[in-house]
N, C-alpha and C positions, 0 to 999 in steps of 0.2 A: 543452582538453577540460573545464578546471573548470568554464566558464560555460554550455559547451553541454550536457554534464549534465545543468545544472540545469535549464537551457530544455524539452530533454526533457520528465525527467522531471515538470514544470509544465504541461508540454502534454498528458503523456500523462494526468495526474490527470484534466486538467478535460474531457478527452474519455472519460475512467472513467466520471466523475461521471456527466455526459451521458447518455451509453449506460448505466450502470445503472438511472437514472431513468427510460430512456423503455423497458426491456423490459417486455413485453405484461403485466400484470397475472393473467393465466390461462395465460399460458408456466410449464410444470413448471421450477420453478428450478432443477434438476440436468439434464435436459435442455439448458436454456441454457448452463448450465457446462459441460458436453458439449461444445456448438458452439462457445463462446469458448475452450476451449483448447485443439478441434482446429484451430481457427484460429490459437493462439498456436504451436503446435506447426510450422504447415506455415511460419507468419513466422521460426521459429526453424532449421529445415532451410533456408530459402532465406538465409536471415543467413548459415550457416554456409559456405553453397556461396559466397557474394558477399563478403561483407568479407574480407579480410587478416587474419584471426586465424589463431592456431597449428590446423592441420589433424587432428591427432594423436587421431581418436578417441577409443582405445583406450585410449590416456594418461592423455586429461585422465576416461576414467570413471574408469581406475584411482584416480583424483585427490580423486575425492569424495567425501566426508564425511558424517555423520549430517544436516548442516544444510543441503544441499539436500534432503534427502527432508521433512524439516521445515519447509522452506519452501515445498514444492508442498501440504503440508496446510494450512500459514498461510493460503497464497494461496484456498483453497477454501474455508477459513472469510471470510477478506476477501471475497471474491465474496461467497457467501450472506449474510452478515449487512449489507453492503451493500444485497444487492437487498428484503433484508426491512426493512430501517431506510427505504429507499422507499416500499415498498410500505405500510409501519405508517404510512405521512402523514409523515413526516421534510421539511422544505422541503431543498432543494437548495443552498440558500444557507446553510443553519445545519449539516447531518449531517455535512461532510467538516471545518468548521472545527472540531465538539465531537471527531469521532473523533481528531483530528488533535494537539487540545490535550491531552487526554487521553491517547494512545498516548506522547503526547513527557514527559508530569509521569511516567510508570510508568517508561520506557527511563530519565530523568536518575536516578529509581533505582536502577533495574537497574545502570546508570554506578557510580554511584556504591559499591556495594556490591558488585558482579562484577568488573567493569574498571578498580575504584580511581580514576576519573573525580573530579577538582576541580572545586569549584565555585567562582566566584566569587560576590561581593555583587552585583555587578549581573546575574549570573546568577539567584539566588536571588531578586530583585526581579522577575527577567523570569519566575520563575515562577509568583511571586504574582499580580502581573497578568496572569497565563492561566489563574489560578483566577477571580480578578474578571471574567474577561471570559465564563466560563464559566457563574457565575450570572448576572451580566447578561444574557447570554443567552437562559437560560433561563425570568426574567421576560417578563412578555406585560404 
């Protein structure tokens, strides 16, 4: 499971990407988010009725916590700021890798000062070099 994970979730990005980039420039962007996650929704009832997970409704709502309701708002700013970092002219090749370097330097933060997270020296090298690679980027 560790490797297919990641496969996944690798696949599922760059078909994010994809699909954020080519929604209709004149599609009401909540509207869209409507349709993407009554779609995630009916993937997520048919997940539940087909795979081998615990069946337990009732259970696993009991189960939940502030941070799944915090992550369906996450996810909605993910979409939208997404589709407008598109729609603003963003190239496709540069928008997922700036959000992406950027979301990881704020979290090794957050690590570090919430979660008590250690760094190493070639950790803290590897974040340099994703600030350098952030303004080279950013040059034209």
């Amino acid at each position: 499971m560790y490797y297919i994970s990641m496969i996944i979730t690798v696949l599922a990005t760059v078909i994010y990407n994809i699909s954020q980039k080519s929604i209709n420039q004149s599609t009401n962007p909540f509207i869209s988010m409507i349709v993407t996650y009554v779609t995630a929704i009916i993937f997520s009832i048919l997940a539940l009725i087909i795979l081998p997970i615990d069946r337990n409704i009732i259970s696993s709502l009991k189960q939940l916590n502030w941070a799944s309701y915090v992550l369906g708002i996450s996810a909605l700013g993910l979409e939208i700021g997404y589709l407008y970092i598109y729609r603003s002219g963003w190239n496709i090749a540069v928008a997922p890798l700036f959000v992406s370097i950027i979301s990881t330097i704020i979290l090794i933060v957050v690590g570090i000062f919430v979660y008590k997270t250690k760094l190493s020296p070639m950790n803290a090298l590897g974040i340099c070099l994703s600030i350098v690679g952030l303004i080279l980027m950013n040059k034209k």
